[in-house]
FISETOR-913193 format. One record per residue (C-alpha): residue in three letters; x, y, z. Coordinates in nm, 3 decimals. Layout:
REM FISETOR-913193
["ALA",[X,Y,Z]] ...
This chain:
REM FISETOR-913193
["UNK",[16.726,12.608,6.661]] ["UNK",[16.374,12.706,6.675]] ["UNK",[16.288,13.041,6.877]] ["UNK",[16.092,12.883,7.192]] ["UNK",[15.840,13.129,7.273]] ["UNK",[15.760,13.226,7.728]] ["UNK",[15.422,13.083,7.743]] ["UNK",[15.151,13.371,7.831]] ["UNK",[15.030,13.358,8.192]] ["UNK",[14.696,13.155,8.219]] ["UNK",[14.396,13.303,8.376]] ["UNK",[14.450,13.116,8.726]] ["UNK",[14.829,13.284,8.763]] ["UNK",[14.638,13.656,8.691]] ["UNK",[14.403,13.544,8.968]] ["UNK",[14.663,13.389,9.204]] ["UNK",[14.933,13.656,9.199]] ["UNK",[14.680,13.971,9.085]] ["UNK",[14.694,14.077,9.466]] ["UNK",[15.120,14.114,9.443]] ["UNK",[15.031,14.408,9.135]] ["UNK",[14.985,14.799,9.156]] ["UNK",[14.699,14.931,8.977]] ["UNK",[14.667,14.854,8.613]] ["UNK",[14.974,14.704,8.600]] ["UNK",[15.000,14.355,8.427]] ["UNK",[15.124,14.040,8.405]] ["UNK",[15.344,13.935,8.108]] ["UNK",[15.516,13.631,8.224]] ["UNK",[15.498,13.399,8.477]] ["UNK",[15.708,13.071,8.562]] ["UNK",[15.961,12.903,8.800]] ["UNK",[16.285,12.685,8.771]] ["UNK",[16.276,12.505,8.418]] ["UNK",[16.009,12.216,8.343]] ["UNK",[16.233,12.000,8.197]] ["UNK",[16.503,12.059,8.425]] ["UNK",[16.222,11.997,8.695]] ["UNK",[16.097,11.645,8.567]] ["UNK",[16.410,11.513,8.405]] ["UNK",[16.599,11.547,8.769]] ["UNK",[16.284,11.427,8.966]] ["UNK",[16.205,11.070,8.665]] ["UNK",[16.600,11.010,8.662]] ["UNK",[16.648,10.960,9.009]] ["UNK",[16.306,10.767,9.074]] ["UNK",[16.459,10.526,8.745]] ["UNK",[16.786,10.476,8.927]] ["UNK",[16.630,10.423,9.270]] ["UNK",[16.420,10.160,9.109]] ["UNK",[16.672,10.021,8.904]] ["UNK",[16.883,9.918,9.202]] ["UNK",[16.608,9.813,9.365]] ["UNK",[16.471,9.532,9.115]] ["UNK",[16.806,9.422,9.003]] ["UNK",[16.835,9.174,9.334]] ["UNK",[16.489,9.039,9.231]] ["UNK",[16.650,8.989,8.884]] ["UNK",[16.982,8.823,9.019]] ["UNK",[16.807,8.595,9.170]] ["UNK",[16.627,8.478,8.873]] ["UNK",[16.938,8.423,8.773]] ["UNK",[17.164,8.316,9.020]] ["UNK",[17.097,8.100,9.290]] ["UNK",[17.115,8.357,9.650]] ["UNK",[17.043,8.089,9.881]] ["UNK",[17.402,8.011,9.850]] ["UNK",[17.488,8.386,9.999]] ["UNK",[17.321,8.304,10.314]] ["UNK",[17.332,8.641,10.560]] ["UNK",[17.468,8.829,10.286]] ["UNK",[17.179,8.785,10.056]] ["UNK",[17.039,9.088,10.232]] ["UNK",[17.308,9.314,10.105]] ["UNK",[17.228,9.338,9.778]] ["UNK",[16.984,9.593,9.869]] ["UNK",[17.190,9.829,10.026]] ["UNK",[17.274,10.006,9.688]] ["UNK",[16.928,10.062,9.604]] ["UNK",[16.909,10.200,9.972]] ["UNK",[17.195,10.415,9.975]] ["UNK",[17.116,10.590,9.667]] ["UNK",[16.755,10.648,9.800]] ["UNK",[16.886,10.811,10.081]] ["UNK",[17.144,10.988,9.997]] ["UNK",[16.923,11.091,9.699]] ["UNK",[16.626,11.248,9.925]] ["UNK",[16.692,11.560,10.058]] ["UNK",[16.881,11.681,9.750]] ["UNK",[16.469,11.521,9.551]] ["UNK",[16.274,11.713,9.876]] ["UNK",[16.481,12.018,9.773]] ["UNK",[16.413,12.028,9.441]] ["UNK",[15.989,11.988,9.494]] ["UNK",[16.091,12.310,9.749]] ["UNK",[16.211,12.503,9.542]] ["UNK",[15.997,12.451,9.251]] ["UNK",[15.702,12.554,9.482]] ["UNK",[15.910,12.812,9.654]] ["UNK",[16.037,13.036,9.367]] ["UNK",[15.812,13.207,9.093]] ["UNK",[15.963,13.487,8.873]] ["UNK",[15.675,13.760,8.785]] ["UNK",[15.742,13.970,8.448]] ["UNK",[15.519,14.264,8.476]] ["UNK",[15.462,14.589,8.232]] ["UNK",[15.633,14.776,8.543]] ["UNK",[15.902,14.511,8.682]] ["UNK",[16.059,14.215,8.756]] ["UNK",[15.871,14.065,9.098]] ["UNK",[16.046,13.727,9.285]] ["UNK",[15.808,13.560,9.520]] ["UNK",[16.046,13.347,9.719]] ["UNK",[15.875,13.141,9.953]] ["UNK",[15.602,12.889,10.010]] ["UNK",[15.475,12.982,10.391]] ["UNK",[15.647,13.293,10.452]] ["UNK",[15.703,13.465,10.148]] ["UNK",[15.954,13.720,10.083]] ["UNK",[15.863,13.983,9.756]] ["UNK",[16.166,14.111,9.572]] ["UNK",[16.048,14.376,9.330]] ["UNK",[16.296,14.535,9.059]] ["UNK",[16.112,14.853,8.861]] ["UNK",[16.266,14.803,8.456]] ["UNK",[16.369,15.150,8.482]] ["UNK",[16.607,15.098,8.766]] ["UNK",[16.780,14.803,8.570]] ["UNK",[17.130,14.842,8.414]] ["UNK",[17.220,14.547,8.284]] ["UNK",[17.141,14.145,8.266]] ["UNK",[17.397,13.883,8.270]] ["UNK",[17.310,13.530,8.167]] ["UNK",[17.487,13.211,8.242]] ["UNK",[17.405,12.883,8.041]] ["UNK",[17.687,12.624,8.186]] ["UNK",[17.762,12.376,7.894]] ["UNK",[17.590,12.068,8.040]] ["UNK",[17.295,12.228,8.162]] ["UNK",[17.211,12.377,7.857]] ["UNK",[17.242,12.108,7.599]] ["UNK",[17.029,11.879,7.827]] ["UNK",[16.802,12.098,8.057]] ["UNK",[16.790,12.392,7.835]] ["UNK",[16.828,12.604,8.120]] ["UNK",[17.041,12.882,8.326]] ["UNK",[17.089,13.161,8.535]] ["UNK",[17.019,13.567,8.457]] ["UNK",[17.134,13.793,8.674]] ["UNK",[16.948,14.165,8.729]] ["UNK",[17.197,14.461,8.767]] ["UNK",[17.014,14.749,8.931]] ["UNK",[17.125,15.115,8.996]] ["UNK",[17.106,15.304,9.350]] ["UNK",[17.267,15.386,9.667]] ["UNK",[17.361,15.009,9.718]] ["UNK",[17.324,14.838,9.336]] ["UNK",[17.152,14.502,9.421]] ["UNK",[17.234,14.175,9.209]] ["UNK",[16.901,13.956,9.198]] ["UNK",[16.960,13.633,9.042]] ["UNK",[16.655,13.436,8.806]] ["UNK",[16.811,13.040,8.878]] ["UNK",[16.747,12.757,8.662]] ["UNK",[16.496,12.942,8.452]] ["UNK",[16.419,12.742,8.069]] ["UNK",[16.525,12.926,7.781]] ["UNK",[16.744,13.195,7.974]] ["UNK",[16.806,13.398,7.620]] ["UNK",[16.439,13.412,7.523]] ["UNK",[16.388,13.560,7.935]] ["UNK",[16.650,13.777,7.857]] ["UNK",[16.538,13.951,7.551]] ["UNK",[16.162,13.952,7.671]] ["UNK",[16.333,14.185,8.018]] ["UNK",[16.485,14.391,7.749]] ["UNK",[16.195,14.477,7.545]] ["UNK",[16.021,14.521,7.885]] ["UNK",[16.281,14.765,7.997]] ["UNK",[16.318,14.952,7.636]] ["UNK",[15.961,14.944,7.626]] ["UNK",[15.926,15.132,8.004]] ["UNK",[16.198,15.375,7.964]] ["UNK",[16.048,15.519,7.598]] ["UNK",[15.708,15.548,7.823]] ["UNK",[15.895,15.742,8.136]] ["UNK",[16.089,15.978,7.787]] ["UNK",[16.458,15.836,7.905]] ["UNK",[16.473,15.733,7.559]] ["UNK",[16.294,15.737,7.230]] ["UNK",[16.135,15.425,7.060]] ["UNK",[16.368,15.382,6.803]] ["UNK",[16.695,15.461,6.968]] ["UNK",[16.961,15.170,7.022]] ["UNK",[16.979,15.063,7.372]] ["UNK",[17.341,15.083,7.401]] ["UNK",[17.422,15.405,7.254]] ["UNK",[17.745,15.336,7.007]] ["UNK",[18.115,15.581,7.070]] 
């Protein structure tokens, strides 16, 4: 499998989140829940939905409906119930594609969670301790995507969880050069020093 590389932040994401940084800090990465994930969810149910909506059209092409009388109408109501039921679970996923962006910094990990009100969750690299990534079996092999979760230290450690982000691994190891990269700059470790030290 080819290495997929985290796109670079274009100039109108520096502009648009530049006001969330410190001075001279940086942005490295910036994106949301996965693309693919994003458009394959949104075209398949828009596919089914019309699906079940032209097949009476087709039937009666075929088949003469007359004959049905009242319950000619019927034939719809699959093409209705699946639009409805389908809705809010579609409205959801345009939410939260607006709602979340994940901000990869020189400094930290920011999550900007929210579209009106917006609530800032900031993790320094240096107050990390670990990263767990889950790729379920499905998801992966047909969205490409999956969940990391951010371990910090402190009084109260504090999970903070990156959901349905594309090419979780790739994330992952870009947060771990981050991290590697702050700590040799704050002297908690050298350059070339493992990151887990071995027994």
């Amino acid at each position: 499998m080819a290495d997929k590389k985290i796109k670079d932040p274009t100039d109108k994401q520096r502009i648009k989140f530049s006001h969330y940084l410190a001075e001279s800090e940086n942005i490295i990465a910036v994106f949301g829940i996965g693309q693919r994930y994003f458009w394959i969810t949104l075209s398949s149910y828009f596919l089914i939905v019309f699906m079940l909506g032209i097949y009476p059209w087709i039937l009666s092409q075929l088949v003469d409906l007359s004959k049905l009388g009242l319950w000619r109408d019927l034939i719809y109501v699959p093409a209705l119930l699946v639009g409805l039921i389908g809705l809010p679970y579609i409205l959801k996923l345009i939410h939260l594609k607006h709602k979340i962006t994940y901000i990869l910094t020189d400094r930290r990990v920011l999550i900007k969670d929210g579209v009106l009100s917006v609530n800032l969750t900031s993790a320094p690299y240096d107050k990390i301790t670990h990263l767990t990534v889950r790729e379920d079996f499905l998801k992966r092999i047909s969205y490409q995507i999956g969940d990391i979760t951010i371990h910090t230290a402190g009084p109260t450690p504090i999970e903070t969880d990156l959901i349905k982000i594309q090419h979780p691994m790739q994330v992952k190891n870009l947060l771990e050069e981050l991290i590697i990269r702050e700590r040799s700059l704050l002297g908690t470790i050298k350059e070339n020093d493992p990151l887990v030290k071995p027994f």
